[in-house]
N, C-alpha and C positions, 0 to 999 in steps of 0.2 A: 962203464955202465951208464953214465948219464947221457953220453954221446948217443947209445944204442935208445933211450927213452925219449930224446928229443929227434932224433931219426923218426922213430915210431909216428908221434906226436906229429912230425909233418908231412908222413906220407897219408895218414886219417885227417887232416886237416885236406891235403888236397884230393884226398877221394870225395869229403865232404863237399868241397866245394865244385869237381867234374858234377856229382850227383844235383847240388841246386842247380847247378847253372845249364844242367841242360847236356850234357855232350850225346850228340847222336837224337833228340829228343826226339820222337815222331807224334806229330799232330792230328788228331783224331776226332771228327765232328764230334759235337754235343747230341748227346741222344736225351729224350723225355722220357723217363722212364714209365712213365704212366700211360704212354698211347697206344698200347695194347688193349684191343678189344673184344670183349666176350657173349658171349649166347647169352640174350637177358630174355624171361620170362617177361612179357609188358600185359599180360591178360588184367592185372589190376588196376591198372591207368584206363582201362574202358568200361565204357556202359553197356551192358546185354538187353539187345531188347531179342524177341521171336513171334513168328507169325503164328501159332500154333501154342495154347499154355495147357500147361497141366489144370486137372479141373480143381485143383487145390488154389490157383493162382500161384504167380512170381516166387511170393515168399512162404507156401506149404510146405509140406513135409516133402513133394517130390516136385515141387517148382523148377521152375528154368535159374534161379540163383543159384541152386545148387550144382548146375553146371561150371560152374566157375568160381566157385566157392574153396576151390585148394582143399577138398578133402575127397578122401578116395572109396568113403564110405554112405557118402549120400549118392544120390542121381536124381536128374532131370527124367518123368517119363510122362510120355503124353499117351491118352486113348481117347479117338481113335487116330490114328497115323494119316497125315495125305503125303502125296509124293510133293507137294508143292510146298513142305515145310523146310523154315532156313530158321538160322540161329546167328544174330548180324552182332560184334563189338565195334562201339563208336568211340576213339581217342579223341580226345583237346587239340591233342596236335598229331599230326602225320609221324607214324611208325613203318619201319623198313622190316617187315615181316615174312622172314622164307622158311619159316617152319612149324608145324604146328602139333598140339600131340590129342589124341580120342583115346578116351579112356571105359572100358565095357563097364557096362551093367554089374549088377552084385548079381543076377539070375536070369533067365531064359534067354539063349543064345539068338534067337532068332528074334528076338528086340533090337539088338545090334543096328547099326549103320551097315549098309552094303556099296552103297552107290551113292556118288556126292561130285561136290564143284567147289571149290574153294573160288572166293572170288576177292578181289578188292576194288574199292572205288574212290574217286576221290572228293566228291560228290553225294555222296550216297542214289544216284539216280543212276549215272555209265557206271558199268562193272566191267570187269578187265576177268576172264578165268585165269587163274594160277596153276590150278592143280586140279586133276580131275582125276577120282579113282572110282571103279569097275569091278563088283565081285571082291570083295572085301572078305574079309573074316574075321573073328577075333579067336583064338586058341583057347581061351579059359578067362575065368570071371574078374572082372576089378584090373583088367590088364592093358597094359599104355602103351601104344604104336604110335612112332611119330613119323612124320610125314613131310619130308624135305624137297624143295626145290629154287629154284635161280629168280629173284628179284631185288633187281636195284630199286624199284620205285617204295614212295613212301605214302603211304595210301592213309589215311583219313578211317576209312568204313572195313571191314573184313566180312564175308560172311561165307557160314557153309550152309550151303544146299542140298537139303538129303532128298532124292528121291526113291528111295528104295530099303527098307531092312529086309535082315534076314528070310523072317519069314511071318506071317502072323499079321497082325491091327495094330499093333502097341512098338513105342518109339523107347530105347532107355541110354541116357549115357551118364557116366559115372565124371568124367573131366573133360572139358575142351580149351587148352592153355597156346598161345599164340608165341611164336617166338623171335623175337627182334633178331637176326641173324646179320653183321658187321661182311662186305662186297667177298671180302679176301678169304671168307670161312664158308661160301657160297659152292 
């Protein structure tokens, strides 16, 4: 019996030690496990200015802050609407932005956005278009369509250029949130 315990004893003693030392071991780079990268909302790192204010100003009840204010129950609305009205965020520093989201109105469908230019700059004076849409729509009220496309560059300035709503004088949008989009998710 004790012959059988000290057999035991040194066949677990040399399993232990194939296992430390390695037999067969295969070597496997070091991975980061942190360098994954994801969709980041960056619209509050920026400043909103617009060429066109609601007659409340900036901070009224339906000012241009509340276009960017993360809540899906206010809105920006202006009257009377020109087609030469844009809506510009300026970052500190350069953000790589390929995506963007437009959020309706709480009411009348033909306030909406129809026709726009997303642009960016790096400068605030050259603008680069990104994205350009045509005949838009929104299906129903307080409702968020995002709007994706391909850029590596890291732009300074954003703006959208609406030249067109639905239908009517009057401008309304409930959110416009920017989104820092990583080459590889592009």
């Amino acid at each position: 019996m004790t012959l059988l315990k000290i057999t035991r004893s040194a066949i677990g003693l040399c399993a232990v030690l194939v296992l430390l030392l390695g037999c067969g071991k295969e070597e496997y780079p070091s991975v980061d496990l942190f360098t994954w990268k994801a969709k980041v909302d960056v619209t509050a790192k920026a400043a909103l200015s617009v060429n066109i204010e609601s007659s409340g100003g900036a901070s009224g009840a339906e000012g241009s802050a509340k276009v960017v204010d993360n809540d899906f129950n206010t809105k920006f609305l202006i009257n009377p609407f020109a087609s030469n009205f844009y809506m510009q965020l300026a970052f500190a520093s350069p953000q790589q932005v390929a995506s963007y989201t437009l959020t309706s109105g709480n009411d009348a469908a033909g306030r909406d956005p129809k026709d726009w230019k997303f642009s960016g700059s790096l400068d605030g004076t050259t603008w680069v278009d990104l994205d350009t849409r045509t005949g838009e729509t929104f299906s129903g009220r307080n409702l968020t369509k995002t709007y994706s496309f391909k850029n590596k560059v890291l732009y300074k300035f954003y703006r959208i250029s609406i030249s067109a709503v639905g239908s009517g004088s009057l401008f309304q949008l409930s959110e416009w949130r920017l989104i820092e989009v990583p080459e590889e998710q592009q």
